[in-house]
FIMIKE-908209 format. One record per residue: x, y, z of N, C-alpha, C in turn; residue in one letter. Coordinates in steps of 0.2 Angstrom, whole numbers, plus 5000, padded with zeros to 4 digits. Example, Ala and Ser with C-alpha at 12.3 -4.5 7.8 and 13.67 -1.06 7.14 Angstrom:
// FIMIKE-908209
@neast->5066, nnorth->4972, nup->5039, caeast->5062, canorth->4978, caup->5039, ceast->5066, cnorth->4984, cup->5039, r->A
@neast->5064, nnorth->4989, nup->5035, caeast->5068, canorth->4995, caup->5036, ceast->5064, cnorth->5000, cup->5039, r->S
// end
This chain:
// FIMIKE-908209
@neast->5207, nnorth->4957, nup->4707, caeast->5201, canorth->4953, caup->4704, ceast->5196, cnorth->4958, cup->4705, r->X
@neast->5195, nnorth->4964, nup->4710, caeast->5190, canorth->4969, caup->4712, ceast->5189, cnorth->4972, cup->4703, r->X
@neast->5196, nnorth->4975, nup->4703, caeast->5196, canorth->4979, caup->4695, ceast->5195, cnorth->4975, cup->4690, r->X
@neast->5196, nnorth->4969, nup->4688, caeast->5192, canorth->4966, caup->4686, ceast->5188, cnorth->4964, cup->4684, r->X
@neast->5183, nnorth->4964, nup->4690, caeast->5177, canorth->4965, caup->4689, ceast->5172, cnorth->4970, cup->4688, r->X
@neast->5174, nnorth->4977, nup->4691, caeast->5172, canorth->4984, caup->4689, ceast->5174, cnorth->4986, cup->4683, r->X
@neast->5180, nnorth->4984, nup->4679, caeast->5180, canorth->4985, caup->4671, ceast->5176, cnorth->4981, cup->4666, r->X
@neast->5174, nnorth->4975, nup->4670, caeast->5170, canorth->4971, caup->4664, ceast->5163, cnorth->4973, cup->4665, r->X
@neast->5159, nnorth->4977, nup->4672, caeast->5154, canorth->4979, caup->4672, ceast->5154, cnorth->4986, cup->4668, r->X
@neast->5158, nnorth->4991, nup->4670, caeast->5158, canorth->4997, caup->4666, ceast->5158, cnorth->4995, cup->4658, r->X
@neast->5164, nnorth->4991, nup->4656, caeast->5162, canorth->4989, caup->4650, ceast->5156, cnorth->4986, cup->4646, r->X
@neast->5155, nnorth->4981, nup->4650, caeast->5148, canorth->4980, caup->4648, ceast->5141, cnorth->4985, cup->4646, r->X
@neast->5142, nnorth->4991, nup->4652, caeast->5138, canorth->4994, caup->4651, ceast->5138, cnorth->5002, cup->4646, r->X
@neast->5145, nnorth->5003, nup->4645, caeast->5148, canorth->5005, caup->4638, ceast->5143, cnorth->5003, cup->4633, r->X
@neast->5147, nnorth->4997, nup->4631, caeast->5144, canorth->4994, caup->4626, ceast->5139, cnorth->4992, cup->4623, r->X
@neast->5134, nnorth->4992, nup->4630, caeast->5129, canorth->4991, caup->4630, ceast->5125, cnorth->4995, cup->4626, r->X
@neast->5127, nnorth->5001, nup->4629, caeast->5124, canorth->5009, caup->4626, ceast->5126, cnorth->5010, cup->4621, r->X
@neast->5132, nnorth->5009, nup->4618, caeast->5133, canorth->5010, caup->4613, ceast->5129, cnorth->5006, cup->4604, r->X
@neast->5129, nnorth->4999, nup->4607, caeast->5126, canorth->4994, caup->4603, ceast->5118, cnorth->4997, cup->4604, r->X
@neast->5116, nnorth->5001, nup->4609, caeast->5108, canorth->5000, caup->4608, ceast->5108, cnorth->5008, cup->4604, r->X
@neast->5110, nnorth->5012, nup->4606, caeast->5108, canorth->5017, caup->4601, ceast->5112, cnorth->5017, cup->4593, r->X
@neast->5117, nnorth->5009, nup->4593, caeast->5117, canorth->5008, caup->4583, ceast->5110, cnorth->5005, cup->4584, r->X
@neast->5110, nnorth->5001, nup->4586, caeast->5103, canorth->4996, caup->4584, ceast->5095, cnorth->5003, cup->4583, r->X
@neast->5096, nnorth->5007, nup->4588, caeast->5090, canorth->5012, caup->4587, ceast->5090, cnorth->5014, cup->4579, r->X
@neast->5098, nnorth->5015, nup->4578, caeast->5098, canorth->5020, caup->4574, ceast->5094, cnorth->5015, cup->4565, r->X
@neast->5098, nnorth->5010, nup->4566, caeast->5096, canorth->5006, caup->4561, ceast->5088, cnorth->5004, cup->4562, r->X
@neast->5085, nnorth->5006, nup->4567, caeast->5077, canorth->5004, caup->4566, ceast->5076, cnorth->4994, cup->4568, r->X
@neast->5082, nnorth->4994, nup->4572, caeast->5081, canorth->4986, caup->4577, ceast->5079, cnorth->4988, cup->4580, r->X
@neast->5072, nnorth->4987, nup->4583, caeast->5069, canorth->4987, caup->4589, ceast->5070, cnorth->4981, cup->4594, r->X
@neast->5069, nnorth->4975, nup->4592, caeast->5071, canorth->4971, caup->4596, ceast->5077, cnorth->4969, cup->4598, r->X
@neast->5082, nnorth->4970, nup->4594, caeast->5089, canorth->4972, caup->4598, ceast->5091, cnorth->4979, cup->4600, r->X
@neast->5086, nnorth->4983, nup->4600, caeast->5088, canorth->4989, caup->4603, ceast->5086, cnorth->4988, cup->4614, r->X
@neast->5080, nnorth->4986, nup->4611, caeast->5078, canorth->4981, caup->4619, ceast->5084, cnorth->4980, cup->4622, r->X
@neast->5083, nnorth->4971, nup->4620, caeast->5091, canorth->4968, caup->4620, ceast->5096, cnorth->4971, cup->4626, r->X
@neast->5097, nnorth->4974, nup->4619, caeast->5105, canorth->4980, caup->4624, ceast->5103, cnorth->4983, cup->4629, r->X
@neast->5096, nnorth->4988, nup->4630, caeast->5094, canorth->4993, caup->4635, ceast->5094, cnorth->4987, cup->4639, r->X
@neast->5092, nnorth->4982, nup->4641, caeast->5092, canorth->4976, caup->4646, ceast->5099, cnorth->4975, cup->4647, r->X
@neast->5102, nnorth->4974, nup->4644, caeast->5109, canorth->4974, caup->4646, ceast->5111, cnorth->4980, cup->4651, r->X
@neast->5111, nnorth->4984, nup->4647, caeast->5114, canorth->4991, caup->4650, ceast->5108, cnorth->4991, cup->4656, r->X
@neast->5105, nnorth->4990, nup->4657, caeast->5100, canorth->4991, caup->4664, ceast->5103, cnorth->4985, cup->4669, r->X
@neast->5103, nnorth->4978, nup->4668, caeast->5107, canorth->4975, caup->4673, ceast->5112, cnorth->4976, cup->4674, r->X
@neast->5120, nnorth->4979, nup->4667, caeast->5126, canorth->4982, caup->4672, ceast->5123, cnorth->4987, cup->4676, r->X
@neast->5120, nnorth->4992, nup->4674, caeast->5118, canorth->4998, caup->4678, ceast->5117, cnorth->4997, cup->4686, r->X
@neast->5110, nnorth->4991, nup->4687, caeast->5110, canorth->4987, caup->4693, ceast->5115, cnorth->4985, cup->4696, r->X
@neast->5120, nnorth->4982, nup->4694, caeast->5125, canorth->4977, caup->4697, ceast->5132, cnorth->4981, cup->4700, r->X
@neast->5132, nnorth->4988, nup->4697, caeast->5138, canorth->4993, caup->4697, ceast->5134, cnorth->4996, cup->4701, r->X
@neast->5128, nnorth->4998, nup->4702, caeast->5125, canorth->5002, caup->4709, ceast->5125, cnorth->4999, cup->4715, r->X
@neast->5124, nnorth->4990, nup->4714, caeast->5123, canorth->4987, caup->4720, ceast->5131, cnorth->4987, cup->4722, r->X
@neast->5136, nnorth->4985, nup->4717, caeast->5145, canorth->4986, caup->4720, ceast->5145, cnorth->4994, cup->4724, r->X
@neast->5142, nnorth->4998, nup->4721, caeast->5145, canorth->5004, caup->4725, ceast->5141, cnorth->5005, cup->4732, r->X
@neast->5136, nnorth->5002, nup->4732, caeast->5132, canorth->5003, caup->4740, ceast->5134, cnorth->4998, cup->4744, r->X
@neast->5140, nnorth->4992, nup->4742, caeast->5143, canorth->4986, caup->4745, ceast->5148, cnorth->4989, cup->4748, r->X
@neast->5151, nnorth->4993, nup->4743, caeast->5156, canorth->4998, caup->4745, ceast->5158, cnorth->5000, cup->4750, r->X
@neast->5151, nnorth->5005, nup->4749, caeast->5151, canorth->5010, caup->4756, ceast->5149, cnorth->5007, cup->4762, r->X
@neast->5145, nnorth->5003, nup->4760, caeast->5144, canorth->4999, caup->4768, ceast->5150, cnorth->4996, cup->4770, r->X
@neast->5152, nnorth->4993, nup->4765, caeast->5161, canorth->4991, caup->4771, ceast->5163, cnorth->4995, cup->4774, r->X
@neast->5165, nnorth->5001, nup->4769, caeast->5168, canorth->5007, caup->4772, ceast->5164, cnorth->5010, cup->4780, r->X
@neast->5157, nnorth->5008, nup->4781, caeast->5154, canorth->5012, caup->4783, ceast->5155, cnorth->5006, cup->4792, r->X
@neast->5157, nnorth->4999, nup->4789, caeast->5159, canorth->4995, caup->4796, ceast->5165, cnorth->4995, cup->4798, r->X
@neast->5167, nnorth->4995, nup->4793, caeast->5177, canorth->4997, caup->4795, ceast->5178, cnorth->5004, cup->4799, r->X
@neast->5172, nnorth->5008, nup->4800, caeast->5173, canorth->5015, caup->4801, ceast->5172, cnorth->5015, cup->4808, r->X
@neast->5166, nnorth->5012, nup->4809, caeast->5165, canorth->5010, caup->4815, ceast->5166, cnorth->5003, cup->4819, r->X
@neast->5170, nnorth->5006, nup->4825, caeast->5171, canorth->4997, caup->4827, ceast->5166, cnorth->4997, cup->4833, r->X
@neast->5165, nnorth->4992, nup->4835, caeast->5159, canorth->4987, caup->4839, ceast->5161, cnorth->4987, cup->4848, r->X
@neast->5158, nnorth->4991, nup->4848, caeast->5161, canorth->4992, caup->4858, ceast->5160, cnorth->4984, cup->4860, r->X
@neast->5164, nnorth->4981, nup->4864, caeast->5164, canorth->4976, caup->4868, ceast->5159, cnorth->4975, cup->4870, r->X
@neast->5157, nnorth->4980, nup->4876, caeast->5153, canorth->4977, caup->4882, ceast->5146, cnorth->4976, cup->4876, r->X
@neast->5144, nnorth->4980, nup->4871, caeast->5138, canorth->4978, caup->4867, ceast->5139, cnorth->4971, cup->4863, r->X
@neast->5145, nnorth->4969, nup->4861, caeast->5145, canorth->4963, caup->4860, ceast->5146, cnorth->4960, cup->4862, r->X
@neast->5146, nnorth->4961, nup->4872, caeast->5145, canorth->4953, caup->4875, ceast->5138, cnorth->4954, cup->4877, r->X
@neast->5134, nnorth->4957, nup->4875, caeast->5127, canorth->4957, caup->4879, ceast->5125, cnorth->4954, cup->4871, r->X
@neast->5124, nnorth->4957, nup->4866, caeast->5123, canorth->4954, caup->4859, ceast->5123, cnorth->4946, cup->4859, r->X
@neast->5129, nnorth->4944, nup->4863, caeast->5132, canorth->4937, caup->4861, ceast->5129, cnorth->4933, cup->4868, r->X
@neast->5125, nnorth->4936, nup->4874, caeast->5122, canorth->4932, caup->4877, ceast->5116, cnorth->4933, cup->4878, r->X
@neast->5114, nnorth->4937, nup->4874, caeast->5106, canorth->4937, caup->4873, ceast->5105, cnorth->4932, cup->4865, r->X
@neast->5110, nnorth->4930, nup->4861, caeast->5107, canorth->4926, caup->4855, ceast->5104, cnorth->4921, cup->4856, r->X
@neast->5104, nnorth->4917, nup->4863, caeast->5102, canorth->4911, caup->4863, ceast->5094, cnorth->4913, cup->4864, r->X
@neast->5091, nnorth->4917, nup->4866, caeast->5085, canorth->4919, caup->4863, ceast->5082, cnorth->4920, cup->4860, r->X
@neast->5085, nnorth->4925, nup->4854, caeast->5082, canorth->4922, caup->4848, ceast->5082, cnorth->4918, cup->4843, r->X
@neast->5085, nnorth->4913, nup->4844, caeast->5085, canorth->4907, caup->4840, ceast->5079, cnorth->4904, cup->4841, r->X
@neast->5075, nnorth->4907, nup->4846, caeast->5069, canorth->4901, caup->4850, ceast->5062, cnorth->4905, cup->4846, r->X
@neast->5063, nnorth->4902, nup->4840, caeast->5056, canorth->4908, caup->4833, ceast->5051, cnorth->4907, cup->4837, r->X
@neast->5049, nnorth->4900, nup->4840, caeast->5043, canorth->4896, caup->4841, ceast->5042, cnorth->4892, cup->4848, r->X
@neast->5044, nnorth->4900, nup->4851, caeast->5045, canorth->4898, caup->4860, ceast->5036, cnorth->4899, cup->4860, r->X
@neast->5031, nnorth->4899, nup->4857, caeast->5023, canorth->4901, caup->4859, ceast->5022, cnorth->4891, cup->4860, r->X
@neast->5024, nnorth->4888, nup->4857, caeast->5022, canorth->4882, caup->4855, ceast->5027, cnorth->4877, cup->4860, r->X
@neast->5030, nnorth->4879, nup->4864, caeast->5032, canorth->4876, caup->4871, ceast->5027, cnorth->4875, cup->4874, r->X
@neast->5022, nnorth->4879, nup->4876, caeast->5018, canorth->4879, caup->4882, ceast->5012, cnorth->4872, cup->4878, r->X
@neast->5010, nnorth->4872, nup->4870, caeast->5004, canorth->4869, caup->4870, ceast->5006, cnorth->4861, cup->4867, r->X
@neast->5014, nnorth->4860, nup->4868, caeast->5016, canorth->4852, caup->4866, ceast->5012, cnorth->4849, cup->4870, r->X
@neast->5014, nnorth->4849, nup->4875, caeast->5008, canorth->4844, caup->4883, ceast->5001, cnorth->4844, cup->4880, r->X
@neast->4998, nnorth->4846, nup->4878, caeast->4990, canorth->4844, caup->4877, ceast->4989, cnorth->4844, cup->4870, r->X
@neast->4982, nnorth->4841, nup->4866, caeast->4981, canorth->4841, caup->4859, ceast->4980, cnorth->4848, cup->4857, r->X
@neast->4982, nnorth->4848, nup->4852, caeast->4978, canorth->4855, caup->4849, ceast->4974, cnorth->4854, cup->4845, r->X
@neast->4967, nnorth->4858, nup->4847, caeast->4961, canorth->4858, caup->4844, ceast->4959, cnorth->4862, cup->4836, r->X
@neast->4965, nnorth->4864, nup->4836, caeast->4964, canorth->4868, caup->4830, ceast->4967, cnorth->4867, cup->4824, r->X
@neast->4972, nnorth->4863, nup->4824, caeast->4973, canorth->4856, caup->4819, ceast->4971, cnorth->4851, cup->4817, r->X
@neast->4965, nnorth->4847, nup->4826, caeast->4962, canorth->4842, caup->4823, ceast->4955, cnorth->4845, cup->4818, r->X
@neast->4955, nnorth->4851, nup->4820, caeast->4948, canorth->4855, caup->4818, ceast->4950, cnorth->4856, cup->4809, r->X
@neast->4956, nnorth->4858, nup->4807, caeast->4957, canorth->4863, caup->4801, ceast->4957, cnorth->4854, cup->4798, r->X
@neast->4960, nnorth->4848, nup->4800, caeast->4962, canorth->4844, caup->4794, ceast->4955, cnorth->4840, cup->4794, r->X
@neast->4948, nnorth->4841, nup->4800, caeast->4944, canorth->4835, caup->4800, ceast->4937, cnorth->4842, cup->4795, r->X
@neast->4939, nnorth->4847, nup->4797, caeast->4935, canorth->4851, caup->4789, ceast->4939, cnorth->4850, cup->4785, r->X
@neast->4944, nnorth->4849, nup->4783, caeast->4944, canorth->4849, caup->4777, ceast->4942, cnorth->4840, cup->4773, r->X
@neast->4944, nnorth->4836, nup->4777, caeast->4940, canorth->4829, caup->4777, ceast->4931, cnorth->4831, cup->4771, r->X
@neast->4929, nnorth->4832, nup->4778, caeast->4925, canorth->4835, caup->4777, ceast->4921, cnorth->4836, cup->4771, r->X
@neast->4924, nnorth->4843, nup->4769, caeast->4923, canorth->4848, caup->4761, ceast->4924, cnorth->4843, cup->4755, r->X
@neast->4931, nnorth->4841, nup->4757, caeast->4933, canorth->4835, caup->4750, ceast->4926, cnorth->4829, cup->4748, r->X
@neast->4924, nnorth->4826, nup->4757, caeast->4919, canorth->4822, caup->4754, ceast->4913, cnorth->4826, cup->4751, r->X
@neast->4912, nnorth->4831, nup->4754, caeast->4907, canorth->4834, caup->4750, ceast->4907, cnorth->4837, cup->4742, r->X
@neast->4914, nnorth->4838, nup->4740, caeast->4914, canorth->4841, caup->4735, ceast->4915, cnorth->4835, cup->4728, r->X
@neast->4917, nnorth->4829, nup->4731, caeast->4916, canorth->4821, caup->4728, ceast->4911, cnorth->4819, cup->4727, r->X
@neast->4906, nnorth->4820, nup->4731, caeast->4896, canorth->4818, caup->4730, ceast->4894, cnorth->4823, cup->4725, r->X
@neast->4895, nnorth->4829, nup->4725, caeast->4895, canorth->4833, caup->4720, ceast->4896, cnorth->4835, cup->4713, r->X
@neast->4903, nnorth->4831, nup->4713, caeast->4906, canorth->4831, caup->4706, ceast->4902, cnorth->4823, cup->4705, r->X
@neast->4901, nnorth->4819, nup->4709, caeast->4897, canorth->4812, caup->4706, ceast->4891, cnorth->4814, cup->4705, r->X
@neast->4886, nnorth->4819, nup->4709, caeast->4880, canorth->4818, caup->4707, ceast->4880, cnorth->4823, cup->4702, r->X
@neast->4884, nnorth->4829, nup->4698, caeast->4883, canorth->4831, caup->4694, ceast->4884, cnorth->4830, cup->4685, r->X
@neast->4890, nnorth->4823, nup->4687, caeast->4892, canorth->4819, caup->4682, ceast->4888, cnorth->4812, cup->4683, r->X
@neast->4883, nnorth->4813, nup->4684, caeast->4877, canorth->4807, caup->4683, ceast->4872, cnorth->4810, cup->4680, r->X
@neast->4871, nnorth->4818, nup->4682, caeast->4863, canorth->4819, caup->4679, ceast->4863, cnorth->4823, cup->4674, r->X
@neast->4870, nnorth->4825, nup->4672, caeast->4872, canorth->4831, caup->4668, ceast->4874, cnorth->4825, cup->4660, r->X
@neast->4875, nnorth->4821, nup->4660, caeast->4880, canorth->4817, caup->4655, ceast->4877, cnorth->4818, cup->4647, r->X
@neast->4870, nnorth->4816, nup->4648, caeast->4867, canorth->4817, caup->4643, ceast->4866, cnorth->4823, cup->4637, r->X
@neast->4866, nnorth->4827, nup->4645, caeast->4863, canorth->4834, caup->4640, ceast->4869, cnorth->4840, cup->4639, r->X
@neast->4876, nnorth->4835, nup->4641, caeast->4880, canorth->4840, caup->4640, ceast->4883, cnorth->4838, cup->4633, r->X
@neast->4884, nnorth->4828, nup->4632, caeast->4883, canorth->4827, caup->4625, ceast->4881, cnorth->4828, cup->4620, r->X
@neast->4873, nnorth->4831, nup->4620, caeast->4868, canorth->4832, caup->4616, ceast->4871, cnorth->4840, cup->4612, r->X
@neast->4873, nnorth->4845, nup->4620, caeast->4875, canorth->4852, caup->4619, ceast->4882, cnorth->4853, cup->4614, r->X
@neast->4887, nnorth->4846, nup->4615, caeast->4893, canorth->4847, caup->4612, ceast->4892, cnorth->4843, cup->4605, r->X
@neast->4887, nnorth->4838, nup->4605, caeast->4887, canorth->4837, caup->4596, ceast->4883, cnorth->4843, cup->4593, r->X
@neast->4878, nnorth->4847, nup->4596, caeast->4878, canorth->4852, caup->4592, ceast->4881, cnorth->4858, cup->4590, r->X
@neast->4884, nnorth->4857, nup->4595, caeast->4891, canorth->4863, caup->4594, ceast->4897, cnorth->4861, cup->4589, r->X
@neast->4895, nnorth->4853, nup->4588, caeast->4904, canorth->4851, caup->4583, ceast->4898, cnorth->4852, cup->4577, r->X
@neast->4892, nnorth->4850, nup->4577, caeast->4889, canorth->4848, caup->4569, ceast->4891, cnorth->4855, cup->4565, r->X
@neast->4893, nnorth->4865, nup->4567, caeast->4893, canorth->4868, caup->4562, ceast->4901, cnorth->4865, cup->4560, r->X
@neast->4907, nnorth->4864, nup->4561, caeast->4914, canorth->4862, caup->4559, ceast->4912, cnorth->4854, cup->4557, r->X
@neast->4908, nnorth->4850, nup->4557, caeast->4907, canorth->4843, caup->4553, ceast->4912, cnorth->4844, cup->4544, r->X
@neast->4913, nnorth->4836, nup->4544, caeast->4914, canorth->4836, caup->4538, ceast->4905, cnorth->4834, cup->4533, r->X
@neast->4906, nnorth->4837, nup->4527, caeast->4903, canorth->4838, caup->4523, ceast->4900, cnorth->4829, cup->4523, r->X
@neast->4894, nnorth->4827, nup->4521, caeast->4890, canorth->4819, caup->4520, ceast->4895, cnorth->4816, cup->4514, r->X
@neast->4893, nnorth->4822, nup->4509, caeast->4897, canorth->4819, caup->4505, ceast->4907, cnorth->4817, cup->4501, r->X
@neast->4909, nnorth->4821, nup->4507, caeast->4914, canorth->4821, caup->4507, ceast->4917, cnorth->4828, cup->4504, r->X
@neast->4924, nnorth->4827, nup->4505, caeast->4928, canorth->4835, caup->4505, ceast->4930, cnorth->4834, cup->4497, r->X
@neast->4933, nnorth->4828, nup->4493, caeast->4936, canorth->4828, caup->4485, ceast->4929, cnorth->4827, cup->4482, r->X
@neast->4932, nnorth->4833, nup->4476, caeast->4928, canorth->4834, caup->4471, ceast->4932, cnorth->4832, cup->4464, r->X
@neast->4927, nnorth->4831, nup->4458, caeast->4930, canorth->4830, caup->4452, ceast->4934, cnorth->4835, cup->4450, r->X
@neast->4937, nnorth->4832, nup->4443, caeast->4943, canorth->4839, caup->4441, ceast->4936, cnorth->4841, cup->4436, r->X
@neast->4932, nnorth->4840, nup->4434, caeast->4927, canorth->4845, caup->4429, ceast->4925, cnorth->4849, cup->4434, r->X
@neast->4921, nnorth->4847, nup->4438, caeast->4919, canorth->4852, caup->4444, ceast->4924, cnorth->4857, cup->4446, r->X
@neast->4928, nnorth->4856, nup->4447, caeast->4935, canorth->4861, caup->4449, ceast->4935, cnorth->4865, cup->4442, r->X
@neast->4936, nnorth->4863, nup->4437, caeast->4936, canorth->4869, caup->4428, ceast->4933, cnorth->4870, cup->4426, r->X
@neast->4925, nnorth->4869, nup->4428, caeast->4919, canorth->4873, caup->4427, ceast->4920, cnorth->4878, cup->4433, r->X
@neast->4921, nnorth->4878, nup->4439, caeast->4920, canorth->4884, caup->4443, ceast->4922, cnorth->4890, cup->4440, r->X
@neast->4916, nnorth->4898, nup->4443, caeast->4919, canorth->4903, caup->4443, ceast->4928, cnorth->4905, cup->4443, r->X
@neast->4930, nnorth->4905, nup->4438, caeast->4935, canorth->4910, caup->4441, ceast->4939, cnorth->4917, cup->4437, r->X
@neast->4938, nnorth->4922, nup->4443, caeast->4939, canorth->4929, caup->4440, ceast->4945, cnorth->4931, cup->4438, r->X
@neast->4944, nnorth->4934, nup->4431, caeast->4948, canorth->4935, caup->4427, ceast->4948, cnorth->4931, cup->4421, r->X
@neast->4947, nnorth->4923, nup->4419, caeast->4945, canorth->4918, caup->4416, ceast->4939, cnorth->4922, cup->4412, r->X
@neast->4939, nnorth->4920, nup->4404, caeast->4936, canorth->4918, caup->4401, ceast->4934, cnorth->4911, cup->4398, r->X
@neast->4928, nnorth->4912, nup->4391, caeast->4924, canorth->4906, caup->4392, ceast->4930, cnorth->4902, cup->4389, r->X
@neast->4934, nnorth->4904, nup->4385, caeast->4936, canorth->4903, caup->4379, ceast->4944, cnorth->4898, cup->4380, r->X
@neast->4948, nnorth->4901, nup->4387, caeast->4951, canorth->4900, caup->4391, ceast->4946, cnorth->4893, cup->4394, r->X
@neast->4943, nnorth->4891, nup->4397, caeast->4941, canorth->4889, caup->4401, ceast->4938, cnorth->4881, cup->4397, r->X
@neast->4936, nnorth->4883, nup->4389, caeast->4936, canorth->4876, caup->4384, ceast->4942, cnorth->4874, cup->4383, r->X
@neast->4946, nnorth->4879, nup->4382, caeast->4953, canorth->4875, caup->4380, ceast->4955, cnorth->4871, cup->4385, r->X
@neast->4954, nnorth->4874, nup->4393, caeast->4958, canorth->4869, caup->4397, ceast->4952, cnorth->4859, cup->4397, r->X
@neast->4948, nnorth->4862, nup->4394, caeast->4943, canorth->4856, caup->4395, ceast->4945, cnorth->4852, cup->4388, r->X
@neast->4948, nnorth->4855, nup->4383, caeast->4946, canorth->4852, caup->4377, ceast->4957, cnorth->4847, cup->4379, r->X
@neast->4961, nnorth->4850, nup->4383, caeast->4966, canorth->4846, caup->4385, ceast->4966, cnorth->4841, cup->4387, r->X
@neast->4961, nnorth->4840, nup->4394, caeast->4959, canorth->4835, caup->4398, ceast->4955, cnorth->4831, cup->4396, r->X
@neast->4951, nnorth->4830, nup->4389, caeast->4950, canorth->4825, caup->4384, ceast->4942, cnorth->4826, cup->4384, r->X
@neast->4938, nnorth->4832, nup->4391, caeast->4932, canorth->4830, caup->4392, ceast->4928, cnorth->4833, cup->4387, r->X
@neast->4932, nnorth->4839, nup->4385, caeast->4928, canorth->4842, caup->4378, ceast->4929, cnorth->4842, cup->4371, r->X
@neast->4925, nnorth->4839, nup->4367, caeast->4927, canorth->4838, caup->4361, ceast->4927, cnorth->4843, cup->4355, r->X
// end
């Protein structure tokens, strides 16, 4: 299974290189990525296999003396204890919790009088501020549809005058 998986990495990262320098060659940049991304994670994956390697190799090599692994194994019950500081202060309140949650109480009401007193005395003038900021994108008083003589009267370059009756004298408006 080891081989495997080391030939579908190698492969992969083959291929990967292969495929990104066609893709250079033809001028795909974004499949030229692509692949390099490819070939950079097998890259990754086949260097992390080979330092997993050696570190096996490198515990298989060294065996573990006894007497260090029964001192190892009777001092573990000690570090399990992350949060041996907070034994001593169970027995009495801590003042530093009721302190952090009764500021923060606190700030909240203040910043709620704040947002109400400044959404009481701001309302108007920020309204006043944002219709005048919408009146330049307004629609038009009289509206956006215009006639079709207006539309075949307007400029248009390249058009002459002569062009410009014929299209009127179709639409029945010139006679």
């Amino acid at each position: 299974m080891k081989v495997i998986a080391w030939l579908a990495g190698i492969g992969t990262l083959v291929m990967g290189a292969i495929y990104m320098i066609i893709s250079l060659n033809r001028w795909e940049w974004n499949r030229a990525l692509f692949f390099g991304l490819i070939v950079l994670i097998a890259e990754v994956g086949l260097a992390t296999g080979v330092v997993l390697r050696r570190i096996t190799r490198l515990e298989q090599k060294f065996e573990v003396d006894p007497a260090v692994g029964g001192i190892v194994r009777a001092n573990g019950q000690q570090r399990h204890q992350r949060f041996a500081w907070l034994q001593d202060t169970m027995g009495r309140p801590n003042v530093f919790i009721t302190f952090l949650v009764g500021g923060g109480v606190i700030i909240s009401g203040i910043a709620w009088m704040v947002d109400r007193f400044a959404g009481a005395t701001a309302g108007s003038v920020v309204d006043r501020k944002l219709t005048d900021a919408l009146q330049v994108i307004s629609y038009p008083a009289d509206g956006l549809l215009v006639d079709d003589v207006t539309v075949l009267a307007q400029d248009v370059p390249g058009t002459s005058a002569s062009q410009l009756h014929k299209l009127l004298r179709r639409a029945g408006l010139n006679s």
